[in-house]
N, C-alpha and C positions, 0 to 999 in steps of 0.2 A: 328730615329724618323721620320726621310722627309720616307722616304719608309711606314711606318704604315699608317704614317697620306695620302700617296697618295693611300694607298688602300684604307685607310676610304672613301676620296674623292671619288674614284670609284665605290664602291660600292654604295653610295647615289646617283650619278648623275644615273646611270646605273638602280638600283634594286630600285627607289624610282617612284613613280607609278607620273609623274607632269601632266599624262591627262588619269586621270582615269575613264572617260566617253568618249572613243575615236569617231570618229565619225562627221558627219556633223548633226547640229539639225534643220530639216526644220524651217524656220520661225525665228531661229538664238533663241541664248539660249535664258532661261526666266532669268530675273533679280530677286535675293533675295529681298524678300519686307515682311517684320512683319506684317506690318496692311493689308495685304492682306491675310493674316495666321491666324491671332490672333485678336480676337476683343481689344477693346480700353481697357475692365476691365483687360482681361487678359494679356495687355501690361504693364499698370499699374499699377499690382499689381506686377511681376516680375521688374521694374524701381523703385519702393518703399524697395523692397526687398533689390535691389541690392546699392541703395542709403545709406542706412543704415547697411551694413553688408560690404561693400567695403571698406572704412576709414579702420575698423579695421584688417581685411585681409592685406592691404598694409600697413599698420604701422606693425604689425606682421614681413611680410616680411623686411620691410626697418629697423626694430630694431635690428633683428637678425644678418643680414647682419654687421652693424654697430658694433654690441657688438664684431662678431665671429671677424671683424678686428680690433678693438682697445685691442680684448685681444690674436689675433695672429700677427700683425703685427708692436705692438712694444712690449716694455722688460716689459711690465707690466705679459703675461703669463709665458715667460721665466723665469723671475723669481718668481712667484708660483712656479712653477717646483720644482725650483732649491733649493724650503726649502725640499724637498724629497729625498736629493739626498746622505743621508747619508742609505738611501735603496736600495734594487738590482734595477737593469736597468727595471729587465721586472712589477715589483711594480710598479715603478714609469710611467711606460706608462699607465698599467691600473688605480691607482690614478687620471691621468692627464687628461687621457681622460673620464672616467668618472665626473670627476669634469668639463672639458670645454662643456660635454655634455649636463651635468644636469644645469650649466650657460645658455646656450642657449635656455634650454626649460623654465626654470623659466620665462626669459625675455620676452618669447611669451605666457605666460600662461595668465596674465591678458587681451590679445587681443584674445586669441582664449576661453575664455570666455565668453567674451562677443559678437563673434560670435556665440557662443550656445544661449546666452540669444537672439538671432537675431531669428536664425533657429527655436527655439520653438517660438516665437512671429508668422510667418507665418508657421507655422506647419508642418516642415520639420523634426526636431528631434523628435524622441520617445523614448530617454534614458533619465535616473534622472542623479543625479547629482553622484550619486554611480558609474552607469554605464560607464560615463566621465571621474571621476578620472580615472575608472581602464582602460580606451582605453588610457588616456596618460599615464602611467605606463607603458602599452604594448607597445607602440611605441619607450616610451625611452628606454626599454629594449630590444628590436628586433633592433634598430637604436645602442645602444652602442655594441652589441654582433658584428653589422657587420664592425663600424666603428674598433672594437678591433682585428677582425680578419685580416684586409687590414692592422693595422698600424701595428702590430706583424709583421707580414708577412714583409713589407716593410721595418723595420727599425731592423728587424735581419737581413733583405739579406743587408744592406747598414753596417751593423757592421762585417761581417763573408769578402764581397766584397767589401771596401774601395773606391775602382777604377771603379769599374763595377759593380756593386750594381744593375744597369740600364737594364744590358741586363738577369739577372735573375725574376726581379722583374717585368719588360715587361711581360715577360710570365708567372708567377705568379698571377699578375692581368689579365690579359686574363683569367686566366683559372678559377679566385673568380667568376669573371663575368657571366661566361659559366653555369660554376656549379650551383650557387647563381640563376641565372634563371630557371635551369632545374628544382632547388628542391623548388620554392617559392611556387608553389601550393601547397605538402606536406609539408612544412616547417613552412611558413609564416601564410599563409592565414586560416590554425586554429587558429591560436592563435585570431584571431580577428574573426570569425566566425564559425559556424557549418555548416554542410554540409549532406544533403541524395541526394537521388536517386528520381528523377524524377516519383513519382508515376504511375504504369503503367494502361493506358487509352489512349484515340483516339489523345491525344499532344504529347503524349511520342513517339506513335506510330508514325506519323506525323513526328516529330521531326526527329528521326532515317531511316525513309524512304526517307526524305528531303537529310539527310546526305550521305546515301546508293548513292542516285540518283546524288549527287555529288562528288561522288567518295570520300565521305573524312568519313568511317564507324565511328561509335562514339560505344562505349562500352555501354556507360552508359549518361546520363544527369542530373546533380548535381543543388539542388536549395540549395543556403544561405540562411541567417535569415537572407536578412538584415533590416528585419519591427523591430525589439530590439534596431536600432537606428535611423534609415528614414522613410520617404515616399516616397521618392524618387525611379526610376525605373533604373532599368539597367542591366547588362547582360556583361558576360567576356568569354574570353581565354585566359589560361594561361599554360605556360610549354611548351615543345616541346617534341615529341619522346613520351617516355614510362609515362611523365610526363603529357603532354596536357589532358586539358581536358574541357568542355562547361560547364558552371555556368550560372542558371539563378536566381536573384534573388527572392523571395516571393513576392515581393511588385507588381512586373511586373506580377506574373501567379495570383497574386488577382484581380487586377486592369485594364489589359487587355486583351481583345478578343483571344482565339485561334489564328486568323488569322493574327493579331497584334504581336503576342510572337512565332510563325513561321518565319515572316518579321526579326524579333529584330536574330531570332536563326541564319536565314541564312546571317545575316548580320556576326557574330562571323564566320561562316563556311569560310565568303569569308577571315576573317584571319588565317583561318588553310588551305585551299588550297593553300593561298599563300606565306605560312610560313614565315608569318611578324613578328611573337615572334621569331625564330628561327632567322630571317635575322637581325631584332634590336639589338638578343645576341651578334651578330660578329660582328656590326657596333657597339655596345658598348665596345665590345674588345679591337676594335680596338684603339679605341678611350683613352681607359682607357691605354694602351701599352702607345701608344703617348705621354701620362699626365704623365705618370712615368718616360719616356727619358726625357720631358720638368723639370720636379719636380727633374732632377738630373742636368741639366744645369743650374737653376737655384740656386739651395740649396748645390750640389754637397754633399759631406761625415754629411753634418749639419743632413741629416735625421736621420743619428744613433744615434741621441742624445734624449734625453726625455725630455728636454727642449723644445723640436721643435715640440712636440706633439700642442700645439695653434695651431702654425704656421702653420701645415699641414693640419687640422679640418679646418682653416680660408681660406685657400688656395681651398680645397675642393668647401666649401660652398659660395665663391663667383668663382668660376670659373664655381659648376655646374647651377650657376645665368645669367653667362655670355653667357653661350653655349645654354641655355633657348630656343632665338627665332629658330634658327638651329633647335634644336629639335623640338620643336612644328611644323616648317614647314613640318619636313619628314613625322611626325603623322597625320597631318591634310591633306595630300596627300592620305596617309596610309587608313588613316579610311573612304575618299572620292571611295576608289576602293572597298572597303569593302561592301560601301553602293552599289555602282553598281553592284557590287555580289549579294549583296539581289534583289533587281533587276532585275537581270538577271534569277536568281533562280528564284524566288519566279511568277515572271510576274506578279506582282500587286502590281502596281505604286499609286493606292488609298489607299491600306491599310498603303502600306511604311509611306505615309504622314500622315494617321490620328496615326499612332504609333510613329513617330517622332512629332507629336505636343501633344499627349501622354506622351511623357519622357519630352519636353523641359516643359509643364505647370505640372508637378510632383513636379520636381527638380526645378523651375525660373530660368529656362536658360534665360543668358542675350541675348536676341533676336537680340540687336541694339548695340553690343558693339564697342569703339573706337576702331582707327586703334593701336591703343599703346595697349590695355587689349591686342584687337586681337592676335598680335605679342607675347608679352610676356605670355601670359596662356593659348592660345587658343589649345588644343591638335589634338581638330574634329572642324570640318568646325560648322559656326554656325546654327542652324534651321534652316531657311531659305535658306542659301544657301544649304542645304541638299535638303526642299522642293525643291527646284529650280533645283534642278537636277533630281530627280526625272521627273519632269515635264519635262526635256528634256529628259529624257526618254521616257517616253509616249509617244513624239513626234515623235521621232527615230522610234519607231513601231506600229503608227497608219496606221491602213487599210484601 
């Protein structure tokens, strides 16, 4: 476990980008500032937003938390379990955890409704109430398929290895991890969208000449639907290898400029040149290795039991609660070099900005969030500080 967890270490301190506008800024950087960005309505309408749809988002989180450990970390799961257990072992895992799963969503369902009732109120959702049930449908079925495939997996090798359970399962979860990324584009991400081909015209063309010129060719450029549930703008890479591939959503090729949805492309590009899905896979490996020598120090032979199904589900979801700011740090580094990739490509520091204040007044990005959101959900740097980089950009290469 000290050897996984000192490569994870290694690799973040090392492959994690912590000055990802290198460089001296004449003048010394600019400072993030909202009201210098965003007039007062459009502050205020985003602080209305977020006043009102925040409560229920964090009760969400803090009930889930709360329920997964009152029913994995005392005998109240266990014994659920254990009225099953006049059934084969490998029933009663998937019994148990579909049951501890479909617990958890219940409990969040009244709060993430009335997130929706939020979303449509400022005009952010475009799905009815049909549409809704079926995305949570989907989630709890893409969410139990994987949780069933990790605890199969884990608590055969801890039944078949007694003693060592640990050092097979290490690499077993390594390789869910690996795999599970490579295929989530093909896998996943239908089940919740559709997908074509980039229309061919002078953006597509653009696009793939953009790509060409940065050495990173693209086959194809894929738009989502995602207008069937937002308004909101945005834009991905996903997959690595034979898998990756650039998603633009609809919402962004209606809603912005050519020159805007070039900026937003070459921003994805600077994460496929710098193979941050690919480096995330391994630092998640690793990471997942590590939790499974820990999850045997801890539990030792208990995991081959089906009883300990809570237990583990509860273990999961508050330890990947705990690891939270960690991660948000590395991503919000991550997507800071990404942005100086668009940047750097693109040389147009005015368009960067007016398309970043494009996405944040889409979406109501919180413009002025505390330093506690910050830390705990922040994944990308906030508007501002993006502006504000930008701007020391410009700086860097005025003539």
């Amino acid at each position: 476990m000290c050897l996984l967890l000192l490569g994870f270490a290694a690799m973040v301190i090392v492959l994690t980008p912590w000055h990802p506008l290198p460089g001296h800024v004449p003048g010394g950087a600019a400072q993030p500032d909202a009201a210098a960005d965003f007039t007062p309505a459009q502050i205020a309408r985003e602080t209305a937003y977020h006043d009102q749809i925040r409560p229920w988002g964090l009760g969400e989180l803090f009930v889930g938390l709360a329920v997964a450990a009152a029913v994995g970390f005392t005998p109240i799961g266990a014994w659920l379990v254990d009225r099953l257990r006049k059934w084969r072992w490998i029933v009663q895992v998937v019994v148990a955890t579909a049951g501890t799963t479909a617990l958890l969503t219940l409990v969040s369902l009244p709060f993430a409704a009335r997130e929706e009732v939020v979303l449509r109120r400022f005009g952010l959702s475009t799905q009815d109430w049909a549409g809704w049930w079926s995305d949570v449908g989907r989630s709890y079925a893409v969410g139990l398929v994987f949780t069933l495939v990790v605890l199969l997996v884990v608590m055969a090798l801890a039944r078949r290895f007694p003693r060592r359970w640990w050092l097979a399962a290490a690499g077993a979860g390594a390789a869910l991890v690996i795999g599970g990324s490579f295929a989530y584009p093909v896998v996943v991400e239908p089940v919740f969208n559709n997908f074509k081909s980039l229309p061919a015209g002078d953006l597509r063309t653009q696009i793939l000449a953009m790509a060409a010129r940065d050495h990173q060719p693209l086959h194809d450029v894929l738009v989502a639907d995602a207008s069937r549930r937002t308004t909101a703008e945005n834009a991905h890479v996903s997959g690595f290898g034979a898998s990756r591939r650039l998603v633009l959503d609809d919402t962004l090729l209606a809603k912005d400029t050519p020159q805007e949805v070039l900026v937003v492309a070459a921003h994805e590009l600077g994460h496929a040149k710098n193979d941050d899905v690919l480096i995330g896979t391994v630092e998640g490996a690793l990471a997942v290795a590590a939790g499974l020598c820990a999850l045997y120090l801890a539990f030792g032979d208990r995991v081959a039991r089906a009883r300990s199904v809570p237990l583990l589900i509860a273990t999961y979801t508050i330890a990947g609660f705990a690891v939270s700011p960690l991660t948000n740090l590395i991503s919000r580094h991550v997507e800071a070099r990404a942005d100086a990739h668009a940047l750097d490509l693109t040389r147009d520091p005015t368009t960067f900005i007016q398309a970043q204040r494009d996405l944040a007044i889409s979406g109501l990005d919180d413009l002025r969030p505390s330093s506690v959101l910050y830390v705990l959900f922040f994944t990308h740097p906030s508007t501002p500080e993006r502006i504000a980089m930008a701007l020391d950009w410009q700086r860097q290469h005025e003539r």
